[in-house]
ZAKE-282251 format. One line per 10 residues: number of its first residue (from 1); their letters; for each residue x negated, y, z negated of N, C-alpha, C. Coordinates in steps of 0.2 Angstrom, whole numbers, plus 5000, padded with zeros to 4 digits. Atoms other than C-alpha are relative to their C-alpha. Layout:
ZAKE-282251
NUM> A> X:Y:Z:X:Y:Z:X:Y:Z  ...
This chain:
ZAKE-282251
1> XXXXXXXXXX> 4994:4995:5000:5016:5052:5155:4999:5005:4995  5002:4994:5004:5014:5068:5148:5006:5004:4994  4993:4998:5007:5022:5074:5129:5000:4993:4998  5000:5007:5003:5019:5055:5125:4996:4999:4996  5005:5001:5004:5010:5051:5110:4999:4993:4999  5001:5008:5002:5004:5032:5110:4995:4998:4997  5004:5003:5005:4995:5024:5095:5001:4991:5000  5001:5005:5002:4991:5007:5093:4994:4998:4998  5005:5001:5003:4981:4998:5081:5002:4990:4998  5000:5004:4998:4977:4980:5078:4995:4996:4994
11> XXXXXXXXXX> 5002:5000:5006:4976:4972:5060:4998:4994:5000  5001:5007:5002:4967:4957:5055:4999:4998:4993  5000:5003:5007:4971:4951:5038:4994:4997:4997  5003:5004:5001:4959:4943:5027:5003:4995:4999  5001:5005:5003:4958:4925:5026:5004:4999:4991  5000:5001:5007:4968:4919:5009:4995:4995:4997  5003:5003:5003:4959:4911:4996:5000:4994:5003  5001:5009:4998:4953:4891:4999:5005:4997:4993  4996:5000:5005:4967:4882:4991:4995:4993:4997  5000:5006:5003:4961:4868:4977:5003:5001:4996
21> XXXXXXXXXX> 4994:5002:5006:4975:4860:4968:4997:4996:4995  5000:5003:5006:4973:4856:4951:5003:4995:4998  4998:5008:5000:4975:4838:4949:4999:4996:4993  5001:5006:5004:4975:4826:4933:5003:4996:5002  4998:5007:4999:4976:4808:4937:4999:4997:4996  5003:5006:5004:4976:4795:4922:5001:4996:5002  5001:5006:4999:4975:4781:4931:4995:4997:5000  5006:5004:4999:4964:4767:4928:4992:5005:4997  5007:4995:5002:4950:4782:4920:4997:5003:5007  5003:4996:4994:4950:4789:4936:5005:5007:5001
31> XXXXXXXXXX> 5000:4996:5000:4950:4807:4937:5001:5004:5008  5001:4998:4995:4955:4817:4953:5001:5007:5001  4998:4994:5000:4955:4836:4952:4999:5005:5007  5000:4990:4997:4957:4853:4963:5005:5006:4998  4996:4993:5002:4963:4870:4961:5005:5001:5005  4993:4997:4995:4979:4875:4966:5001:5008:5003  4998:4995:4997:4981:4891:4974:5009:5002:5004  4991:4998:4997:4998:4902:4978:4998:5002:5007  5001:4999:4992:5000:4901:4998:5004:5008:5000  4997:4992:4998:5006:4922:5006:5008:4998:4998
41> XXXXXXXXXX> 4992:4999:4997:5024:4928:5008:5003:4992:5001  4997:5007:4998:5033:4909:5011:5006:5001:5000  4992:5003:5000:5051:4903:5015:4999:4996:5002  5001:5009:5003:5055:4885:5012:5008:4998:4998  4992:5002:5000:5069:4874:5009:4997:4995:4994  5005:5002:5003:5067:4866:4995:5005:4993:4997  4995:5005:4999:5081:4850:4996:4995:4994:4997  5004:5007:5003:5066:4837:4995:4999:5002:4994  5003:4999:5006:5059:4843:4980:5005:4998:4993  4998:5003:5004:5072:4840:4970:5002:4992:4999
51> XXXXXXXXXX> 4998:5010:4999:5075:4820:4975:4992:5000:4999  5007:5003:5002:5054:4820:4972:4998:5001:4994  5001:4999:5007:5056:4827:4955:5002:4996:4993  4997:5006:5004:5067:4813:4948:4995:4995:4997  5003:5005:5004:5059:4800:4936:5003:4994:5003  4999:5005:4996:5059:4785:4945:5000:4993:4996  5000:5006:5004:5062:4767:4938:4995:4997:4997  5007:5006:5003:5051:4754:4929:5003:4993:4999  5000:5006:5003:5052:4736:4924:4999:5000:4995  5002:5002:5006:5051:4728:4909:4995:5000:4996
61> XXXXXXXXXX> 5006:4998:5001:5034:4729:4910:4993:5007:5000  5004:4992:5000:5031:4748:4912:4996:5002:5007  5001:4999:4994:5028:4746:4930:5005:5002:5004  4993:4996:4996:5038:4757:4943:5003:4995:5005  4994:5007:4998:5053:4744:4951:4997:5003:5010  5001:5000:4994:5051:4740:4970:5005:5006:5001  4996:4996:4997:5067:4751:4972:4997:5006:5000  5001:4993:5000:5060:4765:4965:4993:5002:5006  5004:4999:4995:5044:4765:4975:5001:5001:5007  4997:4998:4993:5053:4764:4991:5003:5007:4999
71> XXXXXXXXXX> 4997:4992:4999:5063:4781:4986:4994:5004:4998  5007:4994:4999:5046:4790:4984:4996:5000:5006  5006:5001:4994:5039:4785:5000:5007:5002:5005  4994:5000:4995:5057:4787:5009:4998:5008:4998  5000:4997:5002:5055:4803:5000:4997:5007:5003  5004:4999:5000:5040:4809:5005:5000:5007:5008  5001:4995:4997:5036:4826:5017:4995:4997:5007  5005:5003:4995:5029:4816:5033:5003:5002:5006  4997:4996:4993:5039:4827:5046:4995:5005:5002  5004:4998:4998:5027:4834:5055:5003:5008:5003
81> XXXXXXXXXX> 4996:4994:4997:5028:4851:5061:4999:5000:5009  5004:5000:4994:5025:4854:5080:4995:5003:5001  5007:4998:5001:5008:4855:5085:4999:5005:5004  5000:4992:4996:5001:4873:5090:4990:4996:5004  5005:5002:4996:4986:4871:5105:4994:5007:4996  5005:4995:5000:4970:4883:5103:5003:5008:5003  4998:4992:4996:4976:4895:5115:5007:5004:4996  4993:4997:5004:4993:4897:5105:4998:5005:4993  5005:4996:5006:4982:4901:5090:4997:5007:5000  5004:4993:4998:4972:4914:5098:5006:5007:5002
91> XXXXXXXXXX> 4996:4993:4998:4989:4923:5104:5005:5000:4994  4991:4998:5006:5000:4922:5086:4997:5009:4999  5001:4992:5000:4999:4941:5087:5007:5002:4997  4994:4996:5003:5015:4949:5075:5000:5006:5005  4999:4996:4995:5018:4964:5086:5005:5005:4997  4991:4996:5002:5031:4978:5082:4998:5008:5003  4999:4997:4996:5033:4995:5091:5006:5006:4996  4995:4995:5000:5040:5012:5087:5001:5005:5006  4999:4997:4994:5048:5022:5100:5006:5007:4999  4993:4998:4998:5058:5038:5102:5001:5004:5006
101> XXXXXXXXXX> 4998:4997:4994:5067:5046:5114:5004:5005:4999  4995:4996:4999:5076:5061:5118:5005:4998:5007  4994:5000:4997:5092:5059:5127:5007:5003:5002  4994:4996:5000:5106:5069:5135:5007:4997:4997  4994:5003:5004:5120:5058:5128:4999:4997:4995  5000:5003:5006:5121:5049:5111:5001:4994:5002  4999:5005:5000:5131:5035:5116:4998:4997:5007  5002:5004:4994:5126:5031:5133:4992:4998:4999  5007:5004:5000:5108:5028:5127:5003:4996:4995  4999:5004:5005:5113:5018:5113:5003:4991:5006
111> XXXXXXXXXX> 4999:5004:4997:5123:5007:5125:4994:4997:5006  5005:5002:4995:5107:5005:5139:4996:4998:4994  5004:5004:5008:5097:5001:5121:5001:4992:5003  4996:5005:5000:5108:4986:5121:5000:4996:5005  5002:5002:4993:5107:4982:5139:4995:4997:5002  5008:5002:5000:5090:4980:5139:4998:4995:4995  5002:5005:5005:5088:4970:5124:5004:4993:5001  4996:5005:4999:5101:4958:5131:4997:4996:5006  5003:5002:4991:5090:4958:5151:4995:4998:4995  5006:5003:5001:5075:4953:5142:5001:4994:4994
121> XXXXXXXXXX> 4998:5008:5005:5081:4938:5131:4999:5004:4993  4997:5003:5003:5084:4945:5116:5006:5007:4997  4993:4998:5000:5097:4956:5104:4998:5006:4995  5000:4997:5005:5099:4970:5093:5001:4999:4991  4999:5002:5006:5097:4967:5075:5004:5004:4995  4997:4997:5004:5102:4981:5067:5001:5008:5004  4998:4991:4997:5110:5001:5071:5002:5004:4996  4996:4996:5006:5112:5016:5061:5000:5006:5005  4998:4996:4996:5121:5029:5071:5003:5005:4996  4999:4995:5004:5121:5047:5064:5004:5007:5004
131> XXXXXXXXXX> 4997:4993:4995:5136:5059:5072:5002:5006:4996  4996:4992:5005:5139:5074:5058:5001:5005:5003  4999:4994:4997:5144:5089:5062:4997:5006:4999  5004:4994:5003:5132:5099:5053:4994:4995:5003  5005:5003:5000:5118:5087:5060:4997:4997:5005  5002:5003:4995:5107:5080:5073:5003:4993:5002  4998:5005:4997:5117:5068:5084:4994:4993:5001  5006:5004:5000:5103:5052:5083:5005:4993:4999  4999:5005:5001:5102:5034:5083:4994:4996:4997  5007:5004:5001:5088:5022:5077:5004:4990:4999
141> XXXXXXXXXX> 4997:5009:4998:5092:5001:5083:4992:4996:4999  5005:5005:5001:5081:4986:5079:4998:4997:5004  4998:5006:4996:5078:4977:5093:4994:4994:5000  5003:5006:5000:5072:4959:5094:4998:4995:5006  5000:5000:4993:5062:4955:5109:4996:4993:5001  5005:5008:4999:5053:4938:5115:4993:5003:5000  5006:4996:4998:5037:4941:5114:4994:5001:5006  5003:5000:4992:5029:4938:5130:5005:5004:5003  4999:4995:4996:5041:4951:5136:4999:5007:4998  5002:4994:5005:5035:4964:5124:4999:5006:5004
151> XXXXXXXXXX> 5002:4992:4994:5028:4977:5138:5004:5000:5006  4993:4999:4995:5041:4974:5149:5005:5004:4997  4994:4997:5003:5054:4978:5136:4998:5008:5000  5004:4993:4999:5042:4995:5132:5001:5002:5006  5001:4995:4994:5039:5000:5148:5009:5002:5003  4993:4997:4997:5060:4998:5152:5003:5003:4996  4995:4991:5003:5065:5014:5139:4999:5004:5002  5002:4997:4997:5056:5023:5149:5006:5003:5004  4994:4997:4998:5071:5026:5161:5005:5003:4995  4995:4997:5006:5084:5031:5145:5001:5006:4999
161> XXXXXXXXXX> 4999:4995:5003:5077:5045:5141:4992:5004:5001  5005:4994:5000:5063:5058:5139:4995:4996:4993  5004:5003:5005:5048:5047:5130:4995:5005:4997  5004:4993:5006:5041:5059:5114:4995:4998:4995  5008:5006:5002:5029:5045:5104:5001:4993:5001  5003:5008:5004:5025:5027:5104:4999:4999:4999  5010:5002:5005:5015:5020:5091:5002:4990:5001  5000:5007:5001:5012:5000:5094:4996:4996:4993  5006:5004:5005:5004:4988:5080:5001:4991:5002  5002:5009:5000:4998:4969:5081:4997:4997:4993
171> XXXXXXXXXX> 5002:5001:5003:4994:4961:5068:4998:4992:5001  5002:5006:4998:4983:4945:5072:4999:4997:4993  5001:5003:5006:4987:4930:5059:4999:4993:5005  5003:5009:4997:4979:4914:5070:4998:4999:4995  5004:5002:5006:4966:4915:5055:5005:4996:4996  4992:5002:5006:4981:4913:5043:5002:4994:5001  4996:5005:4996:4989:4901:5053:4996:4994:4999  5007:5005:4999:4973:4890:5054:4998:4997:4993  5002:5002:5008:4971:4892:5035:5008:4996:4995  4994:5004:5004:4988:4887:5029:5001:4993:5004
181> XXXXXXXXXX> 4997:5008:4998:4991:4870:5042:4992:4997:4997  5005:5005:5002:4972:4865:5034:5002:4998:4993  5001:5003:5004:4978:4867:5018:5005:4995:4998  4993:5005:5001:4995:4857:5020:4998:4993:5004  5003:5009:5001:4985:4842:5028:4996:4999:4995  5001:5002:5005:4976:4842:5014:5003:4997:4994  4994:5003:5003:4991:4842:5005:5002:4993:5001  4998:5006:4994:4997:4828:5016:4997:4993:4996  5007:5007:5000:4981:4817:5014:5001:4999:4992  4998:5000:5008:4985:4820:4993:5003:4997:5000
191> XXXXXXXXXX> 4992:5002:5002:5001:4815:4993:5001:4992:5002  5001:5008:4996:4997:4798:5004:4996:4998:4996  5001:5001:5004:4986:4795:4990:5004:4998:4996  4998:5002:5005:4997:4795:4978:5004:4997:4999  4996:5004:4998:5009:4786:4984:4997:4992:4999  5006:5006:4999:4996:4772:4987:5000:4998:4992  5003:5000:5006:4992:4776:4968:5008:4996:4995  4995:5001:5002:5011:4773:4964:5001:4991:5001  5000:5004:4997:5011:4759:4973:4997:4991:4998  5004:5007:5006:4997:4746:4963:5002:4998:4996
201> XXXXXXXXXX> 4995:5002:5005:5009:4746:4950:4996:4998:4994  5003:5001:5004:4994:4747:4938:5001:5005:4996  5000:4997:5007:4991:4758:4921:5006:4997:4997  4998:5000:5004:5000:4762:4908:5008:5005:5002  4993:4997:4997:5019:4770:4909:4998:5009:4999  5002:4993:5001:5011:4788:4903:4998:5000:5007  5005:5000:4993:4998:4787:4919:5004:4998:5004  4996:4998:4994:5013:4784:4930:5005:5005:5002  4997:4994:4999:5023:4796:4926:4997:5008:5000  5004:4992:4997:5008:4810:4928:5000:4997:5005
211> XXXXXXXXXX> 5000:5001:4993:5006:4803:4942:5006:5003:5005  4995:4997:4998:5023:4805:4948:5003:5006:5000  5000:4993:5001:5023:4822:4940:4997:5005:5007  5003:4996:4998:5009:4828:4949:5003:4998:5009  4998:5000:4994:5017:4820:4967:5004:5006:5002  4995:4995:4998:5031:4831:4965:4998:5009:5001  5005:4995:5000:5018:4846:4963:4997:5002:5006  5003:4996:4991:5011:4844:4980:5005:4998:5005  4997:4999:4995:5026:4841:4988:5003:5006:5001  4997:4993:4999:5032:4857:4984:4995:5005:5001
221> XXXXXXXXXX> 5004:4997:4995:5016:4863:4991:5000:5000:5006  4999:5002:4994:5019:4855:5005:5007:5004:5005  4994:4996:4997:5035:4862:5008:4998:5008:5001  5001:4993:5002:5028:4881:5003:4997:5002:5007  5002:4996:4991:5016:4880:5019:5003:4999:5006  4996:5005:4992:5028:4870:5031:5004:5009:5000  4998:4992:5000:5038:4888:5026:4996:5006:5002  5002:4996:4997:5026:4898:5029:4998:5000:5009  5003:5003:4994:5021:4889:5044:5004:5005:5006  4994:4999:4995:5037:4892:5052:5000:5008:4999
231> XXXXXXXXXX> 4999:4991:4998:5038:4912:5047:4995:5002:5004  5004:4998:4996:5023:4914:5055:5002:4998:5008  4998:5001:4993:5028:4905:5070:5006:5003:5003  4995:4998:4996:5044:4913:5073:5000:5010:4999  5004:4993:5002:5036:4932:5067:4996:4998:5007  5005:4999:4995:5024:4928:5083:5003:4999:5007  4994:5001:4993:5036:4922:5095:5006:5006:5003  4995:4996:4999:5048:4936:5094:4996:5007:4998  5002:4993:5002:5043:4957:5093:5005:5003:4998  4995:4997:5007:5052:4969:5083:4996:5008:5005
241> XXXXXXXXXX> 5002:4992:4996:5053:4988:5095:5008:5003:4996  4993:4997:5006:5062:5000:5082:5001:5009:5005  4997:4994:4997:5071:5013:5094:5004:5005:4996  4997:4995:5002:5073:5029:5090:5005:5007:5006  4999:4995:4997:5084:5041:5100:5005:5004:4997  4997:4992:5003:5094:5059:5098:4998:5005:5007  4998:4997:4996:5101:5071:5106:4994:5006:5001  5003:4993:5001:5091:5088:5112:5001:5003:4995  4998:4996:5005:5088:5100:5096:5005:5008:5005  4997:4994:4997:5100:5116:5101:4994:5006:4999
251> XXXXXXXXXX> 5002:4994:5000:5090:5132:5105:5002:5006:4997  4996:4994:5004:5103:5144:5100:5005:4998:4997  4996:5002:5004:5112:5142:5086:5007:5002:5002  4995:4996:5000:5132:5143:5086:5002:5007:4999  5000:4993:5003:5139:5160:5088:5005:5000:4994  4997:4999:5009:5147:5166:5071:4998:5008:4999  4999:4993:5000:5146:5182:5062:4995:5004:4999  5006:4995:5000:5135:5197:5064:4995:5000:4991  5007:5003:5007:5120:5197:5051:5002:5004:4996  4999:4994:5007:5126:5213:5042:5007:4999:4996
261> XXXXXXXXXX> 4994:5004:5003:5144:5206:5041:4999:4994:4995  5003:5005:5005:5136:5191:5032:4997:5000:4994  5001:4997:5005:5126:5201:5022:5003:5001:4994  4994:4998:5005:5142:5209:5013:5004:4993:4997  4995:5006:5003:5150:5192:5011:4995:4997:4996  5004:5004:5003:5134:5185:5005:4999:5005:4993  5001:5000:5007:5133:5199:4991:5008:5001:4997  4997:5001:5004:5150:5199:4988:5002:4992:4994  5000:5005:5005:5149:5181:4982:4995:4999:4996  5007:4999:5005:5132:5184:4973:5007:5003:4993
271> XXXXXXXXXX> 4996:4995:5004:5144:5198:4964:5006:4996:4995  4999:5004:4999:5157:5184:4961:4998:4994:4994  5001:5005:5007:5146:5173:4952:4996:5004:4996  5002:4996:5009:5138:5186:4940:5006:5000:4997  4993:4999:5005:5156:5190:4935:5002:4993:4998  4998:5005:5000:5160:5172:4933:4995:4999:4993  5002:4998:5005:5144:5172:4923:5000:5003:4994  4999:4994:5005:5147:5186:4911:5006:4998:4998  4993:5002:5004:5164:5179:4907:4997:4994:4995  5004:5008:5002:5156:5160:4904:4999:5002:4993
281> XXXXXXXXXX> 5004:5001:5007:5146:5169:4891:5003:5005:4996  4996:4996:5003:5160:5179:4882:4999:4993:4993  4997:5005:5005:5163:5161:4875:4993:5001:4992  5006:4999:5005:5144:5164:4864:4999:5006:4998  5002:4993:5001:5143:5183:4866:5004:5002:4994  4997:4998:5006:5159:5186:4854:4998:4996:4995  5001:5002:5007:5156:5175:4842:4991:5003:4995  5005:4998:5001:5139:5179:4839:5000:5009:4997  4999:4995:5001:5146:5197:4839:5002:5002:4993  4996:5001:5007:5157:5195:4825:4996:4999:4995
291> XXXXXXXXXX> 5006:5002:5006:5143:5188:4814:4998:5005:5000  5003:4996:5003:5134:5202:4817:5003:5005:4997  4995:4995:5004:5148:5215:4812:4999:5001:4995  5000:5002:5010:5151:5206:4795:4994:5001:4999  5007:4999:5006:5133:5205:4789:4997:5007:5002  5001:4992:4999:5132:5226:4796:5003:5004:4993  4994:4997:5006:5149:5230:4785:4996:4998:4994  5001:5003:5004:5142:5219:4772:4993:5002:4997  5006:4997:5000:5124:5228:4773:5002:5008:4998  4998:4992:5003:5131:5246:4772:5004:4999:4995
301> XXXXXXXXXX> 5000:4998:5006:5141:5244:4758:4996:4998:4995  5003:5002:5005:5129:5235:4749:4995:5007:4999  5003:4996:5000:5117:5249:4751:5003:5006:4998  4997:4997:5005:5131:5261:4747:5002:5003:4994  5001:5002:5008:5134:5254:4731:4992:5002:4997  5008:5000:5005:5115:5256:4726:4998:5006:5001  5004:4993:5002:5113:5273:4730:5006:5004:4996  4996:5000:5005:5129:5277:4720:4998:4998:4992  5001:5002:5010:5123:5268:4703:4991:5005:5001  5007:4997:5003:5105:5277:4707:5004:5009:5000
């Protein structure tokens, strides 16, 4: 289509860092460390964590009570997410699209926007509608598409209006994707550790409640990437096309008054504010005045008088 400008580009993130979680274990003089690392952008819910961060019971003897042990393992993050196949991997593409269009109405494209994001499963997010009077008629709408109909939905604003750019972008996070669920089984596989470790009912009351400590540690890791998990999965599932349309610009400006008419108006108000000026500064010019008077008068008699006594 000619007058169309289409960009697209097609971003592959690094790899975050490999996460090792820093670990002290005193139990039994066995040591188990990794480094911890902060997972990307995340949202998380964070309800377990505080039922895992409670200090759990003991016996008499400084070992953790049957009861308590059943509510760290009742407790515990073993809801699985659902599992993504190879090929789903390969297609987590973010995706998102600008578009605009000129159009002869305002509202009637705004309403076929609408339309459209309805016939292809999904909805408008957001709309800022610009009707001034001194100002181009325009709108710009979020809209929120499935993603497997992403070039469907593209190719259906084509009817709207008069297509003027498109720019597309992808951003492929499978990598991402791959490297946060390894590091939340890993997480996983810690945690069934130390549960196990809670569990023998050996050491000392110190060495259990690092223990305990450090459970609740990785379960809020656990949680950070089950959150990312999901942003990522629902960013790849759904595409984001931000519609821009607006009216024709006008070729000839409203009539109104001749230029040399204009003119006179335009230096009569110039005229106007210098007077307005020059008044403003009466408030600084007289007093200033006045000072210089007095120390004139107060100069010539003074010199008066001296050539009198000479």
């Amino acid at each position: 289509m000619q007058g169309v400008r289409w960009t697209s580009s097609l971003k592959r993130p690094p790899p975050e860092p490999p996460v090792r979680l820093l670990l002290v274990l005193v139990l039994a003089a066995t040591l188990f460390g990794c480094r911890d690392t902060k997972p990307a952008a995340h949202l998380y819910d964070s309800a377990a964590v505080a039922t895992s961060e409670r200090h759990i019971g003991y016996d008499k003897n400084g070992h953790p009570s049957a009861v308590a042990l059943e509510a760290v393992t009742v407790t515990g993050t073993e809801d699985a997410l659902p599992p993504v196949s190879a090929a789903d991997i390969s297609n987590m593409v973010i995706r998102t699209a600008d578009v605009s269009i000129e159009v002869d109405s305002l509202e009637p494209a705004v309403a076929r926007v609408r339309e459209l994001a309805a016939r292809f499963g999904g909805y408008v997010a957001s709309t800022q509608i610009s009707t001034g009077k001194a100002q181009l008629r325009n709108a710009r709408l979020e809209v929120k598409i499935p993603a497997q109909r992403f070039d469907e939905s593209l190719s259906g604003l084509s009817p709207i209006g008069k297509l003027e750019s498109v720019s597309v972008e992808a951003e492929d996070v499978g990598e991402q994707f791959v490297d946060v669920s390894a590091r939340m089984e890993n997480a996983r596989r810690l945690e069934r550790r130390l549960i196990d470790l809670l569990a023998a009912r050996t050491g000392k009351l110190k060495d259990v409640l690092d223990v305990e400590q450090t459970l609740a540690r990785v379960r809020e890791e656990i949680e950070r990437y089950e959150g990312r998990i999901r942003y990522l999965r629902a960013h790849t599932a759904t595409s984001t096309l931000s519609v821009y349309v607006h009216e024709p610009v006008p070729i000839v400006a409203s009539v109104g008054r001749s230029p040399l008419s204009e003119a006179f108006r335009q230096a009569w108000r110039n005229f106007v504010v210098l007077l307005s000026l020059a008044v403003q500064s009466l408030g600084v010019v007289l007093p200033l005045g006045l000072l210089a008077g007095v120390a004139w008068m107060v100069t010539r008699r003074w010199r008066v008088a001296r050539q009198k006594a000479a």
